[in-house]
PDB file of N, H, CA, C and O in Angstrom:
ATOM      1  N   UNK A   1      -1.499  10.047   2.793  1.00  0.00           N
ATOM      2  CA  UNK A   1      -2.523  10.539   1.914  1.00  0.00           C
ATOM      3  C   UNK A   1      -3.400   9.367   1.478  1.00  0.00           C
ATOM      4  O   UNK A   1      -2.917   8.393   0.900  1.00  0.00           O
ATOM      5  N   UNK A   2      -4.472   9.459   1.715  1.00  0.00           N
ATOM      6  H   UNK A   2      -4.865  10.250   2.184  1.00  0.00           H
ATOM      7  CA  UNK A   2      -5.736   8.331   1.376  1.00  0.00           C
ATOM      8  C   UNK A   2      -6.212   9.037  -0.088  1.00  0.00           C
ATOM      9  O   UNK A   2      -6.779  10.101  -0.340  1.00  0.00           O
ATOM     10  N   UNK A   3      -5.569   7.631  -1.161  1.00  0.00           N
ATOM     11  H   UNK A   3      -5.109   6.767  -0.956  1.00  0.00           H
ATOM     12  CA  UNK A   3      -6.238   7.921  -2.502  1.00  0.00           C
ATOM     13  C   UNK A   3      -6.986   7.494  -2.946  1.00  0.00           C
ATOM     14  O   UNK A   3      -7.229   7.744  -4.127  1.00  0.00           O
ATOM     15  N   UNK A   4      -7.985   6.333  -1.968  1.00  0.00           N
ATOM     16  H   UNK A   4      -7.788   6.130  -1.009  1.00  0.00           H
ATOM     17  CA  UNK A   4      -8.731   5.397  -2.336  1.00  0.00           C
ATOM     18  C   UNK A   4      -8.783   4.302  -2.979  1.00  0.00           C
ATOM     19  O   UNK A   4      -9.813   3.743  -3.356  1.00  0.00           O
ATOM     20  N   UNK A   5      -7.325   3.830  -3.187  1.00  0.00           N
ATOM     21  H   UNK A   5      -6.488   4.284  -2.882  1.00  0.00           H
ATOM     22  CA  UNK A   5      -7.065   2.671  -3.758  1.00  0.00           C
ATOM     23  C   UNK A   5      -7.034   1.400  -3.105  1.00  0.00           C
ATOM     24  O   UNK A   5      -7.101   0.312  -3.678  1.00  0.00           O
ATOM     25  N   UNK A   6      -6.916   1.619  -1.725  1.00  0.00           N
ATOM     26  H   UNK A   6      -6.861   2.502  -1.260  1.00  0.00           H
ATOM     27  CA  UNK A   6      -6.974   0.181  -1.020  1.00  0.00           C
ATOM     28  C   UNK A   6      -7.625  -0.869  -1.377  1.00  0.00           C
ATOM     29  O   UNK A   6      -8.786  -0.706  -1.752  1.00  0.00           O
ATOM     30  N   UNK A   7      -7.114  -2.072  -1.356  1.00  0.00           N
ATOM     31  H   UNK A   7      -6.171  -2.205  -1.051  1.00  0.00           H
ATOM     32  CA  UNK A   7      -7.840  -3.642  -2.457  1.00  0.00           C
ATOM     33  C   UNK A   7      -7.926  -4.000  -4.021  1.00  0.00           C
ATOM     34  O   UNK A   7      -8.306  -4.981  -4.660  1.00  0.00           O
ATOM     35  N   UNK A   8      -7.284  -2.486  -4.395  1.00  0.00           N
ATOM     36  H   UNK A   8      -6.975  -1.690  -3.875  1.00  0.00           H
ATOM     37  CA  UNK A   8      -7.215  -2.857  -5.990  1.00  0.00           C
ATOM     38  C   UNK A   8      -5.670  -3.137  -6.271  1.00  0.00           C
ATOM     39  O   UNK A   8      -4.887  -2.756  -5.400  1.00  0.00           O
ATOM     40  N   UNK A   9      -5.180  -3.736  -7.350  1.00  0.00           N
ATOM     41  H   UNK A   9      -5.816  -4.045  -8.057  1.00  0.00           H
ATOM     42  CA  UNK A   9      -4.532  -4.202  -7.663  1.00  0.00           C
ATOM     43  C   UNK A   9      -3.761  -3.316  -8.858  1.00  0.00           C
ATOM     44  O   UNK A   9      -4.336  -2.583  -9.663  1.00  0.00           O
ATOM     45  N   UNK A  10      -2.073  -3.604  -8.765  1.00  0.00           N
ATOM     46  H   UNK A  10      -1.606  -4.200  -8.111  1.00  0.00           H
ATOM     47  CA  UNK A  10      -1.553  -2.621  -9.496  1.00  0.00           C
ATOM     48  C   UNK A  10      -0.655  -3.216 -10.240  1.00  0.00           C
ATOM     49  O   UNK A  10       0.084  -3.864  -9.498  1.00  0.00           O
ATOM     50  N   UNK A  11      -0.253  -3.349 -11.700  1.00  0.00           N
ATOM     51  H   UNK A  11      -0.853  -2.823 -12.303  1.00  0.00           H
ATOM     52  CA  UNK A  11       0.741  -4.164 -12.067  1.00  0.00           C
ATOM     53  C   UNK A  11       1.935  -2.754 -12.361  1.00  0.00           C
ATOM     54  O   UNK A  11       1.776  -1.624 -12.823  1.00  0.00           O
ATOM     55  N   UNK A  12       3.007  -3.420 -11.889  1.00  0.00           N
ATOM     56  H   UNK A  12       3.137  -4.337 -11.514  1.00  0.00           H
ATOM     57  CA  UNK A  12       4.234  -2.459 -12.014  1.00  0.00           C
ATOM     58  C   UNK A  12       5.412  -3.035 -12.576  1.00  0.00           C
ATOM     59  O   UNK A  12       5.916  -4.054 -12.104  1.00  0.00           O
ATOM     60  N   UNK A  13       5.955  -2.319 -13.738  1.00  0.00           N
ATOM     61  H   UNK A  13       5.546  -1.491 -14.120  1.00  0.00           H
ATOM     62  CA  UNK A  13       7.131  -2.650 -14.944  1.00  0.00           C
ATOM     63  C   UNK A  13       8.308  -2.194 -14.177  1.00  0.00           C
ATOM     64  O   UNK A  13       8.269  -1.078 -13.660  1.00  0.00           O
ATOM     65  N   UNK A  14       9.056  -2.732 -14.085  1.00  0.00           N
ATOM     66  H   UNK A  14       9.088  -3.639 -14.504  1.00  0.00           H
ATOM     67  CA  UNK A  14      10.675  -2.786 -13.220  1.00  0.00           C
ATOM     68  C   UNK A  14      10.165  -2.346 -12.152  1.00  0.00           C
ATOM     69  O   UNK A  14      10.277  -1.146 -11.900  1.00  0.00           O
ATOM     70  N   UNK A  15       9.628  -3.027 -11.459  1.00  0.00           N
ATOM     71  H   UNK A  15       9.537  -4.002 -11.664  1.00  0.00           H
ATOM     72  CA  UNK A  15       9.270  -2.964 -10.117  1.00  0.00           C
ATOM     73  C   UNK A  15      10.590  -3.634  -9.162  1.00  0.00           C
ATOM     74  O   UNK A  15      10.313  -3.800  -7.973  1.00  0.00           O
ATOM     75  N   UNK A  16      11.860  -3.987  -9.566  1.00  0.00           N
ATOM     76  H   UNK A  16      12.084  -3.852 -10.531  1.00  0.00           H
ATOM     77  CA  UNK A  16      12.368  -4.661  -8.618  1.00  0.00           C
ATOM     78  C   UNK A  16      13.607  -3.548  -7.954  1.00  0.00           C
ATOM     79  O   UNK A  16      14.110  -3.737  -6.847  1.00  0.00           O
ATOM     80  N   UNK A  17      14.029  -2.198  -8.997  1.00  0.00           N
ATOM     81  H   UNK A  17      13.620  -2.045  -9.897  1.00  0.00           H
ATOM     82  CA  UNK A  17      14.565  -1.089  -8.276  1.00  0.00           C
ATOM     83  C   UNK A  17      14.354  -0.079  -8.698  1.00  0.00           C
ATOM     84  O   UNK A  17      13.634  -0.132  -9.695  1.00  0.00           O
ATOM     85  N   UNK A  18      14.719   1.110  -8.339  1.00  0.00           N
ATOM     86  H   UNK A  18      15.304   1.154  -7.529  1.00  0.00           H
ATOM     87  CA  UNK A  18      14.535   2.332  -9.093  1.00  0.00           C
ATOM     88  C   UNK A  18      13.319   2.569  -8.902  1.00  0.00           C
ATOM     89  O   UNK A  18      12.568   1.942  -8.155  1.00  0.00           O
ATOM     90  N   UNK A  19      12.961   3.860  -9.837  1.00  0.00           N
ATOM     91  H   UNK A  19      13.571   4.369 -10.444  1.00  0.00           H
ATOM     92  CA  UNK A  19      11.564   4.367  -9.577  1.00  0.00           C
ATOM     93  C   UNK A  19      10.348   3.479  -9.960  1.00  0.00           C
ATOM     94  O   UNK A  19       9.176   3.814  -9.787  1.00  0.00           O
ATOM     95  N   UNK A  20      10.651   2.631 -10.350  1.00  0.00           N
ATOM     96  H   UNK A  20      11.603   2.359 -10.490  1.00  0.00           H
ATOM     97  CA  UNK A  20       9.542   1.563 -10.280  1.00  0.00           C
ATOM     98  C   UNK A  20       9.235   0.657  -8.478  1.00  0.00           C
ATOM     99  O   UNK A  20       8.118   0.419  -8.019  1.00  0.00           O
ATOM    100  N   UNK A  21      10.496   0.343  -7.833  1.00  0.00           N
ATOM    101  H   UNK A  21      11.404   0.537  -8.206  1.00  0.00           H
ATOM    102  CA  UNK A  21      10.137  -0.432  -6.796  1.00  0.00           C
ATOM    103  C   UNK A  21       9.914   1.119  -5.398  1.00  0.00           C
ATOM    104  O   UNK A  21       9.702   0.935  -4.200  1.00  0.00           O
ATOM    105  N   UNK A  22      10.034   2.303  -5.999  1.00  0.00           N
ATOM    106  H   UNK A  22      10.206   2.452  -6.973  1.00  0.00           H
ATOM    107  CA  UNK A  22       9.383   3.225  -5.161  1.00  0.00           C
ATOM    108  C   UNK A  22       7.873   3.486  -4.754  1.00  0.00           C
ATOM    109  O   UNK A  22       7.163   3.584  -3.754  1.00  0.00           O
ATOM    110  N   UNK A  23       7.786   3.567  -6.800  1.00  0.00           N
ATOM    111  H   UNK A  23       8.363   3.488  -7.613  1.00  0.00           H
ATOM    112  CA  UNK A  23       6.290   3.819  -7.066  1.00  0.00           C
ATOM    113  C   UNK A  23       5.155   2.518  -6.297  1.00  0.00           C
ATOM    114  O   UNK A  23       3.996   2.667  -5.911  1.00  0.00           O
ATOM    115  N   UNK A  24       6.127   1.125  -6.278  1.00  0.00           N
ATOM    116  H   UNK A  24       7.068   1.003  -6.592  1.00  0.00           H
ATOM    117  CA  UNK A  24       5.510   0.290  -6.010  1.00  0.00           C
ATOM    118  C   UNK A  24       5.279   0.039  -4.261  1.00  0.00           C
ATOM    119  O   UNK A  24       4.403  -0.613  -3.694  1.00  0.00           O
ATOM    120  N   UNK A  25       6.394   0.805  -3.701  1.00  0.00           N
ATOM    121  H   UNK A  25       7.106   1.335  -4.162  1.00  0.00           H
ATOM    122  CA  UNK A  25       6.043   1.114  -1.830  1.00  0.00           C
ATOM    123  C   UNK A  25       5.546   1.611  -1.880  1.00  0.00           C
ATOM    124  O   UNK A  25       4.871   1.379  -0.877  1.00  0.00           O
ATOM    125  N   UNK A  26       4.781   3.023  -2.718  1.00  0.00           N
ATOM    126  H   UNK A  26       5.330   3.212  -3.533  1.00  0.00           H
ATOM    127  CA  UNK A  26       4.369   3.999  -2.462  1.00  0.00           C
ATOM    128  C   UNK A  26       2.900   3.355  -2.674  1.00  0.00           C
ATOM    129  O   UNK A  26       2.039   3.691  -1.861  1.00  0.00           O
ATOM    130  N   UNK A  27       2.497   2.313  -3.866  1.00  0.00           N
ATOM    131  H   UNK A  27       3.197   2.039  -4.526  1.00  0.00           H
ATOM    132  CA  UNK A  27       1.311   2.222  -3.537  1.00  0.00           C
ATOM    133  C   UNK A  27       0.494   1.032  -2.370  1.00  0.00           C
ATOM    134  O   UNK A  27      -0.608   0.940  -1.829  1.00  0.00           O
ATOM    135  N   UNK A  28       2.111   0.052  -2.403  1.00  0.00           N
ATOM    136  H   UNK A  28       3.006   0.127  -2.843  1.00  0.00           H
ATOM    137  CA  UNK A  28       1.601  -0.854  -1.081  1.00  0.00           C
ATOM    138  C   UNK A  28       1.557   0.245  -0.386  1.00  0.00           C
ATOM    139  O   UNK A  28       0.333   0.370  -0.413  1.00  0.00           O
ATOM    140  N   UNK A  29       2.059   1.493   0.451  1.00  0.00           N
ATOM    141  H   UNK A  29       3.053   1.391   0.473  1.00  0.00           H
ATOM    142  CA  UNK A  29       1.270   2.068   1.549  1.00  0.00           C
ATOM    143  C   UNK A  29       0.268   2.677   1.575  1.00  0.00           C
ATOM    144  O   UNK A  29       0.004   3.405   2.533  1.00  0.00           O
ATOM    145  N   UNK A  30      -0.553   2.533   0.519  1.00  0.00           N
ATOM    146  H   UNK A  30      -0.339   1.943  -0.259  1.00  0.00           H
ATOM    147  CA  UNK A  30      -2.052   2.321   0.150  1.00  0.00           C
ATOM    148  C   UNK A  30      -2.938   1.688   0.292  1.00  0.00           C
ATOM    149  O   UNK A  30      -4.149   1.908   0.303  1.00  0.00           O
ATOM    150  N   UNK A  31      -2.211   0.664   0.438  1.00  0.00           N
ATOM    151  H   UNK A  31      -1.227   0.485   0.430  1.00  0.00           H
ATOM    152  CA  UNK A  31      -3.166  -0.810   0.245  1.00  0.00           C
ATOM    153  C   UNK A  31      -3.358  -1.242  -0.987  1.00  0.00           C
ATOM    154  O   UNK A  31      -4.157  -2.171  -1.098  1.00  0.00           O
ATOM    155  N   UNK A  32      -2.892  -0.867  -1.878  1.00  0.00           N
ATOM    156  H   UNK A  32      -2.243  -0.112  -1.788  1.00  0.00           H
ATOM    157  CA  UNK A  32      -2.562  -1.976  -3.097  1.00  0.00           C
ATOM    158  C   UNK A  32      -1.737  -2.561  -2.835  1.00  0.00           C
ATOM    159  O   UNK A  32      -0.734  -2.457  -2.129  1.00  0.00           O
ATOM    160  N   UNK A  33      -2.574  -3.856  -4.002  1.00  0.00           N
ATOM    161  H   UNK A  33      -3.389  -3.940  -4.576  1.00  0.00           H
ATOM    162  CA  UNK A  33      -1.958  -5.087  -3.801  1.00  0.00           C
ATOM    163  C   UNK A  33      -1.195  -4.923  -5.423  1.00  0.00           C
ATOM    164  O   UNK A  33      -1.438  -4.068  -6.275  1.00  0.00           O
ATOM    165  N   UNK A  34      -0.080  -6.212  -5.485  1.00  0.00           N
ATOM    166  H   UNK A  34       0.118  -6.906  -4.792  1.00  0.00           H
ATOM    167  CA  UNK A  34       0.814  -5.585  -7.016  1.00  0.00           C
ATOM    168  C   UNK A  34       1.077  -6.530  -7.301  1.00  0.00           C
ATOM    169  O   UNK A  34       0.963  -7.508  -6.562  1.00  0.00           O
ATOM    170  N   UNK A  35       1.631  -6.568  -8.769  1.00  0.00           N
ATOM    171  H   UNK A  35       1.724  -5.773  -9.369  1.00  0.00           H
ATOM    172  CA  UNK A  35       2.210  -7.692  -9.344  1.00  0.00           C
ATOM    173  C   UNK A  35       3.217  -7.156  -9.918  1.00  0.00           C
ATOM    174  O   UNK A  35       2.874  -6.087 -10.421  1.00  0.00           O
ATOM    175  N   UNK A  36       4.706  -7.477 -10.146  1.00  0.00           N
ATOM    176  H   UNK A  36       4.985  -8.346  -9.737  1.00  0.00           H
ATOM    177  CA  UNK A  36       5.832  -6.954 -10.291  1.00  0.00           C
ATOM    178  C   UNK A  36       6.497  -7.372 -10.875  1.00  0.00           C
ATOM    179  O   UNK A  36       7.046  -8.369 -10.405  1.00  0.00           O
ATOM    180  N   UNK A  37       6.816  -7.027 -11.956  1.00  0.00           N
ATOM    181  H   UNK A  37       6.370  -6.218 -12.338  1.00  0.00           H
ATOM    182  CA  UNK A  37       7.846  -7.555 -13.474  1.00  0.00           C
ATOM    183  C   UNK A  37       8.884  -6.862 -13.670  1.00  0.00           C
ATOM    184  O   UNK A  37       8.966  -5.640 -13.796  1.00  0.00           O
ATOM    185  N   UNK A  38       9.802  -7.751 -13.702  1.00  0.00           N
ATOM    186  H   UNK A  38       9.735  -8.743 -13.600  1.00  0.00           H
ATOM    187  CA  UNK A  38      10.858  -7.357 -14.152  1.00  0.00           C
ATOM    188  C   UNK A  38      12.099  -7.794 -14.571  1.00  0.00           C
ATOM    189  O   UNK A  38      12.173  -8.542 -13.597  1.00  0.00           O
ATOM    190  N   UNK A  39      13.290  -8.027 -15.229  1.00  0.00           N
ATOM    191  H   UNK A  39      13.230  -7.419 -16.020  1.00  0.00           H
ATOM    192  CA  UNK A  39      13.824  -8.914 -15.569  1.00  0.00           C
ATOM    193  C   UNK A  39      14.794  -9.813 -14.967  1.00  0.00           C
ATOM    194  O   UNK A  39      14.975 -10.955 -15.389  1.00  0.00           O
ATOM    195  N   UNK A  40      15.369  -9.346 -14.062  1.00  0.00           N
ATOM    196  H   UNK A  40      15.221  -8.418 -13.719  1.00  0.00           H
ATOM    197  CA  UNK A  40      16.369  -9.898 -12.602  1.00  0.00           C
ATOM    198  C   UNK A  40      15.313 -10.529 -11.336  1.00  0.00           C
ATOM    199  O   UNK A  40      14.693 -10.011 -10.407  1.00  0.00           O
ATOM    200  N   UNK A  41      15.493 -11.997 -11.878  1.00  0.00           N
ATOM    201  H   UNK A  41      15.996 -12.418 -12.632  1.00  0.00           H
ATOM    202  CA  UNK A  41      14.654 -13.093 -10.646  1.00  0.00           C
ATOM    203  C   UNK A  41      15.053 -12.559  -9.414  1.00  0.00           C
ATOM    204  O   UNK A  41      14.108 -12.442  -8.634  1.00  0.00           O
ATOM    205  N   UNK A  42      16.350 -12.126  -8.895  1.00  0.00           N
ATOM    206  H   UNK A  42      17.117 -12.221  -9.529  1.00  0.00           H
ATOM    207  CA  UNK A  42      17.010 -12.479  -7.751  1.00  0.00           C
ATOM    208  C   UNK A  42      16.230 -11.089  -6.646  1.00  0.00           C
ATOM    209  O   UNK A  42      15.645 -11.073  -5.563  1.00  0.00           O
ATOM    210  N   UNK A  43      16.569 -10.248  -7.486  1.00  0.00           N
ATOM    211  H   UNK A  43      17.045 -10.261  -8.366  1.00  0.00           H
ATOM    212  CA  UNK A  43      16.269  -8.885  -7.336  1.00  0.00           C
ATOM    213  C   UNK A  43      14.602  -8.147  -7.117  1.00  0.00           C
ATOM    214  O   UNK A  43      14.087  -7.237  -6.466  1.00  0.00           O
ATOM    215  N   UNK A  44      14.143  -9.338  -8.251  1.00  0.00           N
ATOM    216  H   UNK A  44      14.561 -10.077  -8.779  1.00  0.00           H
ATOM    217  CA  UNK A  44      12.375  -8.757  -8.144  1.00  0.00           C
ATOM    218  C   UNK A  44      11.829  -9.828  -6.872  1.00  0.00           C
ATOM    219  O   UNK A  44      10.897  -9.389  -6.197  1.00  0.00           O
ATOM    220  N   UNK A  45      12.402 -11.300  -6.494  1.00  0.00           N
ATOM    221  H   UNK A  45      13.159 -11.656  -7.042  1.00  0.00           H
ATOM    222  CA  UNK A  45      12.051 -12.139  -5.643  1.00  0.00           C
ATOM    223  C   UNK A  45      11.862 -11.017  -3.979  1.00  0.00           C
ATOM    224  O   UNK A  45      10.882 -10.888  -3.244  1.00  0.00           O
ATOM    225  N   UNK A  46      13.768 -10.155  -3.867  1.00  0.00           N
ATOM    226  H   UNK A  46      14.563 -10.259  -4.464  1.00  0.00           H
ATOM    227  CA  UNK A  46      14.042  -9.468  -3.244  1.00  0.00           C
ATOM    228  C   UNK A  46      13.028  -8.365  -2.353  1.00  0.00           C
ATOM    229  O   UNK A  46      12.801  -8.229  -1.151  1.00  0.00           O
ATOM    230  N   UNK A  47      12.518  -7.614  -3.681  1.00  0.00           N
ATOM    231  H   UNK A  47      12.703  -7.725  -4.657  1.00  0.00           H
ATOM    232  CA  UNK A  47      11.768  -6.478  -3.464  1.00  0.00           C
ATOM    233  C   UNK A  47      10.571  -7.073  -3.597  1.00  0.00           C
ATOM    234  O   UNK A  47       9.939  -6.525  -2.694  1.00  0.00           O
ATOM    235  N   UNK A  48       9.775  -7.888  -4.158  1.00  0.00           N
ATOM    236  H   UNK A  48      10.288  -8.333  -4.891  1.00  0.00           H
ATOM    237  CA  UNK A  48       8.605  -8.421  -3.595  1.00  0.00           C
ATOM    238  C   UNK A  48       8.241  -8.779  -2.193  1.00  0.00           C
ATOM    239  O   UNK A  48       7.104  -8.783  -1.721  1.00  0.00           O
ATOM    240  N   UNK A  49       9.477  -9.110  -1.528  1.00  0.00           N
ATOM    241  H   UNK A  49      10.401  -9.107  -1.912  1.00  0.00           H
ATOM    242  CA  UNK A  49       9.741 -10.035  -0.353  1.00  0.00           C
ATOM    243  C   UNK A  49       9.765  -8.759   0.571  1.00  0.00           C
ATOM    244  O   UNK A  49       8.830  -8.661   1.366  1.00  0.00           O
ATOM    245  N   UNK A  50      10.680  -7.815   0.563  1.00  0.00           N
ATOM    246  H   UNK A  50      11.440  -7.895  -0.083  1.00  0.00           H
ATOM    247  CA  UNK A  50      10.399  -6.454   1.163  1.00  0.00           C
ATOM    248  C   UNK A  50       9.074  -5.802   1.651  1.00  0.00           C
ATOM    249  O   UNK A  50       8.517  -5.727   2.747  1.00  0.00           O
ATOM    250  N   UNK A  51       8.675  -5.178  -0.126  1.00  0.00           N
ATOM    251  H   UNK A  51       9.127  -5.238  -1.016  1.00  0.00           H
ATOM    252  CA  UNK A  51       7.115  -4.945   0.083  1.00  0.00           C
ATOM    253  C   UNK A  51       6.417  -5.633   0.963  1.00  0.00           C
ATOM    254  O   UNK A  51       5.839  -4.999   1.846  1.00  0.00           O
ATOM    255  N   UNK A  52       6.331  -6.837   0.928  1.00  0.00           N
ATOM    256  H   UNK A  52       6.801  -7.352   0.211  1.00  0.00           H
ATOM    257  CA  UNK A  52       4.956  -7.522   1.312  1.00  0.00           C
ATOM    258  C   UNK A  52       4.988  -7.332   2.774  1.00  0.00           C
ATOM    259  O   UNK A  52       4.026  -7.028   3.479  1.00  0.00           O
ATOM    260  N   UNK A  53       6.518  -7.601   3.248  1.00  0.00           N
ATOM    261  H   UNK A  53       7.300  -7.847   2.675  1.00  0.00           H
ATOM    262  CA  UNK A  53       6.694  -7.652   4.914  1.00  0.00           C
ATOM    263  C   UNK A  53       6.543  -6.157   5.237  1.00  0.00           C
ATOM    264  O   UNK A  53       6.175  -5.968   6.397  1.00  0.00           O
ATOM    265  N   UNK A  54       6.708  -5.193   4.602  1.00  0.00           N
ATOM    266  H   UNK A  54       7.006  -5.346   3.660  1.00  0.00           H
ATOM    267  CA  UNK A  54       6.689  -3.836   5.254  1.00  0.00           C
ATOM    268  C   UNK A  54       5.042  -3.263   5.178  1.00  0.00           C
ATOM    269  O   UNK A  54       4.527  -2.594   6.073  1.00  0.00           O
ATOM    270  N   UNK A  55       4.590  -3.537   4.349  1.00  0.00           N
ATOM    271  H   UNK A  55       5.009  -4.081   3.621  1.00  0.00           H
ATOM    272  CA  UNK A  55       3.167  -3.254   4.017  1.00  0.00           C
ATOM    273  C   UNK A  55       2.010  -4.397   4.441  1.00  0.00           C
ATOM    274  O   UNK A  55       0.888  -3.890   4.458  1.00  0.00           O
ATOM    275  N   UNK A  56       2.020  -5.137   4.621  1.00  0.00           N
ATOM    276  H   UNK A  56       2.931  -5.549   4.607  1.00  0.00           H
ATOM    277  CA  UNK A  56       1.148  -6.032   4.594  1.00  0.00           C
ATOM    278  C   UNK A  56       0.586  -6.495   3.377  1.00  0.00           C
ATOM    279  O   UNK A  56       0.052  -7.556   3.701  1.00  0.00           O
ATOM    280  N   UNK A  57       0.358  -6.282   1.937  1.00  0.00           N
ATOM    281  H   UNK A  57       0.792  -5.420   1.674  1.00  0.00           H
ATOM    282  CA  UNK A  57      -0.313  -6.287   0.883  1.00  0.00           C
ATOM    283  C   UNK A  57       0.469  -7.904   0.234  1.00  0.00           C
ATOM    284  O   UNK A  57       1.541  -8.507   0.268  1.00  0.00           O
ATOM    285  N   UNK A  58      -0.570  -7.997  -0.186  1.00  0.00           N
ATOM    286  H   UNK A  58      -1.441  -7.507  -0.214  1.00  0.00           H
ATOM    287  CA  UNK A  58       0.051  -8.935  -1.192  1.00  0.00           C
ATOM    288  C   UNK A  58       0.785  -8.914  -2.752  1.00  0.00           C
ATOM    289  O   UNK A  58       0.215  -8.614  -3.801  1.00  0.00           O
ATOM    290  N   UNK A  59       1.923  -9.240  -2.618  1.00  0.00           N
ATOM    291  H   UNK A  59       2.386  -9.485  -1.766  1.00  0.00           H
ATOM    292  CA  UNK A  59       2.663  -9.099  -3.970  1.00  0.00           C
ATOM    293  C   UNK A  59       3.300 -10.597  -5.057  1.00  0.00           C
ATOM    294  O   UNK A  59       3.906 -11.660  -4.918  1.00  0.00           O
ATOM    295  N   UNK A  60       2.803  -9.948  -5.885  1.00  0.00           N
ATOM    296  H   UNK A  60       2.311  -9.085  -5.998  1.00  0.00           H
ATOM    297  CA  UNK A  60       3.012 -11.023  -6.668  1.00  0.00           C
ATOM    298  C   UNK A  60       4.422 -11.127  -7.465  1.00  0.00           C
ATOM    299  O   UNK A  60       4.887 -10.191  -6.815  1.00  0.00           O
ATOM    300  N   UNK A  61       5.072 -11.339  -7.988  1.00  0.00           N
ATOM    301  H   UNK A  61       4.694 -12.100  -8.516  1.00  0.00           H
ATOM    302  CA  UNK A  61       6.432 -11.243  -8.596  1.00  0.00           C
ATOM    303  C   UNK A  61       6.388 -12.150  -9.832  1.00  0.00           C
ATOM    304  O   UNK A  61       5.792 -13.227  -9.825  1.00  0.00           O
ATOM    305  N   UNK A  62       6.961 -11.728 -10.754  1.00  0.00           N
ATOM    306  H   UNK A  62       7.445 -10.853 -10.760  1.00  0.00           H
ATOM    307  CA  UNK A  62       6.531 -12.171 -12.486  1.00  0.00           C
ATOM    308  C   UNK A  62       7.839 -11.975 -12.855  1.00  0.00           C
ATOM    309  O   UNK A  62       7.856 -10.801 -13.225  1.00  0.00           O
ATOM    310  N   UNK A  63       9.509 -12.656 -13.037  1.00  0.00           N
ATOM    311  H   UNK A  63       9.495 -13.610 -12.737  1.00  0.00           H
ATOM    312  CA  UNK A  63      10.189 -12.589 -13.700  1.00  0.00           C
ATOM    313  C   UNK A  63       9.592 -12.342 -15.089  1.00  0.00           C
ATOM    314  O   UNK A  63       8.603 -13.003 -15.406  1.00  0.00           O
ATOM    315  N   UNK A  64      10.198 -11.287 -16.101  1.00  0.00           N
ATOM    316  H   UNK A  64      11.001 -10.750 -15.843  1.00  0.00           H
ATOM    317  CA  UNK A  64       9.816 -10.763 -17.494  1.00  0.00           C
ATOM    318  C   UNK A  64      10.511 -10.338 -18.313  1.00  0.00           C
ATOM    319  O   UNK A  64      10.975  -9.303 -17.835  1.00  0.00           O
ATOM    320  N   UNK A  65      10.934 -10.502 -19.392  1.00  0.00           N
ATOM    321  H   UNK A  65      10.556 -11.343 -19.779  1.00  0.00           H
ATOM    322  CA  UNK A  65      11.832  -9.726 -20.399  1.00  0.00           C
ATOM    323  C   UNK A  65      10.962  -9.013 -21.253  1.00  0.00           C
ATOM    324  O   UNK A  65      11.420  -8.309 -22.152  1.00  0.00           O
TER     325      UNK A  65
END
């Protein structure tokens, strides 16, 4: 589904599992690009590292409490 978001940028709160690192494939297969917070380094490094290789987009990763 083309929502027209391709090149904009999305910041996403527990982006590293759960329905946050879904919401956040769901919009890399958009073509957003993201920035991803959340409080487990190991885990958000993880799923940043995922995203980026499965999508092409660029992701940013923001350890956060």
């Amino acid at each position: 589904m083309e929502l027209g978001l391709k090149g904009r940028t999305a910041v996403i709160i527990g982006g590293s599992m759960g329905i946050g690192k879904a919401a956040a494939r769901s919009l890399a297969a958009e073509g957003v690009n993201l920035v991803l917070l959340a409080r487990g380094k190991e885990n958000l490094d993880k799923a940043a590292g995922e995203i980026a290789r499965e999508s092409g987009v660029e992701v940013v990763a923001i350890p956060t409490n």
